[in-house]
N, C-alpha and C positions, 0 to 999 in steps of 0.2 A: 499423591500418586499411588495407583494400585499395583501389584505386584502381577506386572502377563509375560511370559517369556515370549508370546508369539508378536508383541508392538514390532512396526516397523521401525527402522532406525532413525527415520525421521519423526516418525510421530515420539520415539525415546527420550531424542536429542530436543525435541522441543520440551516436553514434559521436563526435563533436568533442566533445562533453561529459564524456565517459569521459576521452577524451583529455586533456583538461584539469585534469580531477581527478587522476587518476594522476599525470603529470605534474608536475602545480602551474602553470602554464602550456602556450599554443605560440601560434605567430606564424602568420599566414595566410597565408605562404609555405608552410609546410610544412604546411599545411592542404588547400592547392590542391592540391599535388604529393600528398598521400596520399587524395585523394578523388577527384583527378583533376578536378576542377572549376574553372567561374570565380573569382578573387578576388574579382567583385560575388558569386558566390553564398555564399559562407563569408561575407563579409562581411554579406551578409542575415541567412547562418543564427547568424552571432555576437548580430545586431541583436536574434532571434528570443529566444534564450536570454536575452539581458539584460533584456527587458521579463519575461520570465518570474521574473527574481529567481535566476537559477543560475549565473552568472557575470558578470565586469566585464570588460567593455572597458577596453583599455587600447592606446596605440599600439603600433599594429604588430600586436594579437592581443588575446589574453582570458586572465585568469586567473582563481581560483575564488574566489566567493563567502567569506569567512569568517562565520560567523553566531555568532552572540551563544547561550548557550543554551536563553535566555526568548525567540530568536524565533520566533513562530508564524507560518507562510503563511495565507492565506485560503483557503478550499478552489476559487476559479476558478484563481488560483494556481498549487497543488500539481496541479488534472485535466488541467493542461498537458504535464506532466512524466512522461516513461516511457509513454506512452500504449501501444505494442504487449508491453512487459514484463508490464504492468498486464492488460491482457485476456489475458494465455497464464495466468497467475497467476488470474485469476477461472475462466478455464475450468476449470484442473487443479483446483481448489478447488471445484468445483462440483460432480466426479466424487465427492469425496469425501461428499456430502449424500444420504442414502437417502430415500425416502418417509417421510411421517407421521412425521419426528422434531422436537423442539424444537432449535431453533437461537440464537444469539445472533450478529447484529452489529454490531460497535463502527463510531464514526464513521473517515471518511477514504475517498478515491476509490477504492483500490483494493476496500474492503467496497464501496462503493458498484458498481461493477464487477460486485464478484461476484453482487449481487442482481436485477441484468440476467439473469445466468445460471440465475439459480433460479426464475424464473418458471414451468418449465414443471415442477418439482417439485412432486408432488400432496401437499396433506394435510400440509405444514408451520405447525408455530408458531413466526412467528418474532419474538425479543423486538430492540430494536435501541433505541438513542438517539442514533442519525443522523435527520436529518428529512430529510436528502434518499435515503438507505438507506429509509425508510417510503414515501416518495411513491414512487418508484420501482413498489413494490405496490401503491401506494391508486392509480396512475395506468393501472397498468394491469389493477384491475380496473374501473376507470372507462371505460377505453374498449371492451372486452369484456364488462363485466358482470359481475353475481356467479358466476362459472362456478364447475360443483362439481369441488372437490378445490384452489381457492383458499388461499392462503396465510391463516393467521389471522395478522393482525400487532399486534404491542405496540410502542408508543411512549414509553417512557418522558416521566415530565416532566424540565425541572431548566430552567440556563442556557443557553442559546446559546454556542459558541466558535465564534473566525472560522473554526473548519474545519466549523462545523454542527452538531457535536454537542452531546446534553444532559448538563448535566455540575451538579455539588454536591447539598446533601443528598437533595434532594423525590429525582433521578435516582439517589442511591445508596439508598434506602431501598425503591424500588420493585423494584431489581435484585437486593436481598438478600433480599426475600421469595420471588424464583424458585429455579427451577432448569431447566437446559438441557441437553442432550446434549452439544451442543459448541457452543465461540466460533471465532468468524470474527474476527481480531484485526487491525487496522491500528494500525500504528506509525511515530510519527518517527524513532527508532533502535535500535538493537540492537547491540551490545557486548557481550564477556563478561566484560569486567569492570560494565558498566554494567546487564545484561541489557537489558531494554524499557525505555523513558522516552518521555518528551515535555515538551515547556515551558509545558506548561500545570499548575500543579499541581492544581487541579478537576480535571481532567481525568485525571491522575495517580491519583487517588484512585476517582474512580467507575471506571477501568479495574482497581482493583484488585480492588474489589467484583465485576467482571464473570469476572474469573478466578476470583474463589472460587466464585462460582454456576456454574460449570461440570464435566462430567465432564470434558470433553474440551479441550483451549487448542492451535487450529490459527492461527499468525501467519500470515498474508498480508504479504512486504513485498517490495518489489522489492529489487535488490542494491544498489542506491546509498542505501538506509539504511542498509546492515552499516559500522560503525564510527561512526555517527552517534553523540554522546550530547544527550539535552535534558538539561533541568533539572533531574527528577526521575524516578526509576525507580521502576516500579510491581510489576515482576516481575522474577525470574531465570529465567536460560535454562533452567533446569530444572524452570520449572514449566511449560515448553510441552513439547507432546507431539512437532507435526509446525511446520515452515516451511517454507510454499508458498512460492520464489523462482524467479527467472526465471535462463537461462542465463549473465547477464552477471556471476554471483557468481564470483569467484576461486577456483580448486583449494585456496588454503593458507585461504581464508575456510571452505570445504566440510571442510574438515579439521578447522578449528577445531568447529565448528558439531556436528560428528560424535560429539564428545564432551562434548556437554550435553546434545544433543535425542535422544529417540527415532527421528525420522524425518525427511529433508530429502528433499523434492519438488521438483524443477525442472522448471518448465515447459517443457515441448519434447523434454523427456529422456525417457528409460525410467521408466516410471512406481517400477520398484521392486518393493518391497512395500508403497506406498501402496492403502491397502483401505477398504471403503464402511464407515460412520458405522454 
C-alpha cells in the first residue's frame, strides 16, 4: 500500500483489509505509516470493518475473521464489502449481455449490481431467485412505466436465505423447466480444489439446477472469494465458461484460474477476447 492522504474511505478500508488477509494480521502503526494517515483514522476504518464482520480487533490492530464454513452473512452484511470491485465487475459483465437474450440471475450483491447495469438492455428475459435481483426491475419499471423493450422478469418461488435468495424444491423445479443463454453467477467461494460452494446447502442445490439450465455459466466474484471454501460445492471450475473479477486477484491466482476456465475477465483491464452473449 502506498501512502495518499486523499484515498476514499472505502477504497482505504479495502487496501487495510487485503492487508490483513494477506498478512494474517498488522498493527495500526504500520497502517498509518503506509497510508499516511491518522491513527484516529485507521482506527475508525478498523471500527468500520469490524461492524462489517471482516475482521477482529485486537490490541494494537486487527487480524482476520476466521469463519466457520456453514457461516452465512446476511446480504446488508455482504453489500458492504468490496463496494468499487463489485461495480467495475457489474459493468464488465454487463458488456457481456446482448439484446433480446434470456438471462439468469443467482442471488448475492454483486448479481444484484449487475441488474442496475442491465436496465437499459432492450428485450430481455430475465429468470432470477434473488427478490432483491427482481425488485431492482419491478422498481424500476414502477417508476418509468411499462416502457417498450422492458425486461420480462421471472421470480422464481422457494425459501428465503439470509442473503435473499429463493432457494429448495418449489425454486428448483421452476429453474429446471427453463432454459437460458447464460448465468450471472454469484458465489461465496471458489477454489480449485473446491470449485463454487456456499454454506448454504438449499442453496447449493438450487445453484446447481441453475447451471444445468444454462448454455452459458459467467461467475461474477470479486477476488477476495478466490480460495474461499463453504460448505458444500455445487459446481467445478470447469463447468464455467468466463469469471468476471476485479483487479485485486493475484497473478499466481490468474494462472491458476487459466487453466480451468475458458476466459477470465478483470474488470478495469483489457477486455481480451471477452465477446457479446
Amino acid at each position: 500500500m502506498s501512502e495518499n492522504q486523499n484515498l476514499l474511505a472505502e477504497q482505504r478500508r479495502a487496501l487495510i483489509l487485503d492487508e490483513v488477509r494477506r498478512r494474517g494480521g498488522v498493527r495500526v502503526n504500520e497502517l498509518t505509516r503506509k497510508l499516511g494517515v491518522s491513527d484516529m483514522t485507521v482506527r475508525r476504518d478498523l471500527d468500520a470493518l469490524a461492524r462489517q464482520g471482516v475482521l477482529e480487533k485486537v490490541h494494537g490492530g486487527a487480524v482476520p475473521v476466521v469463519e466457520a464454513s456453514t457461516h452465512e452473512p446476511g446480504f446488508e452484511a455482504k453489500s458492504g464489502m468490496e463496494l468499487t470491485a463489485k461495480e467495475d465487475i457489474a459493468r464488465a459483465a454487463a458488456e457481456l449481455v446482448a439484446p433480446g437474450t434470456a438471462i439468469a440471475l443467482s442471488g448475492g450483491t454483486t448479481t444484484y449490481a449487475l441488474a442496475h447495469h442491465l436496465l437499459d438492455v432492450p428485450d430481455l428475459t430475465v429468470v432470477t431467485n434473488s427478490v432483491r435481483v427482481a425488485d431492482v426491475f419491478h422498481s424500476a419499471q414502477r417508476t418509468s412505466g411499462q416502457r417498450q423493450g422492458a425486461a420480462t422478469v421471472v421470480l422464481t418461488g422457494g425459501v428465503r436465505t439470509p442473503s435473499d435468495s429463493l432457494v429448495g424444491p418449489v425454486a428448483d423445479q421452476a429453474i429446471a423447466s427453463l432454459h437460458f443463454d447464460v448465468l450471472f453467477l454469484g458465489v461465496h467461494g471458489i477454489s480449485p480444489e473446491a470449485g463454487l460452494s456456499t454454506p448454504n446447502l438449499a442453496e447449493a442445490e438450487t445453484n446447481r439446477r441453475l447451471v444445468q439450465s444454462a448454455r452459458r455459466v459467467v461467475v461474477v466474484a470479486d477476488h477476495t472469494k478466490w480460495g474461499t471454501v463453504g460448505l458444500s460445492s455445487f459446481a467445478a471450475l470447469e463447468q464455467v465458461d468466463t469469471l468476471v473479477t476485479d483487479a485485486g486477484l493475484p497473478a499466481e491466482a490468474r494462472e491458476e484460474i487459466s487453466e480451468h476456465l475458458r476466459q477470465l475477465v478483470v474488470a478495469g483491464e483489457e477486455p481480451g477476447d471477452a465477446a457479446d452473449i
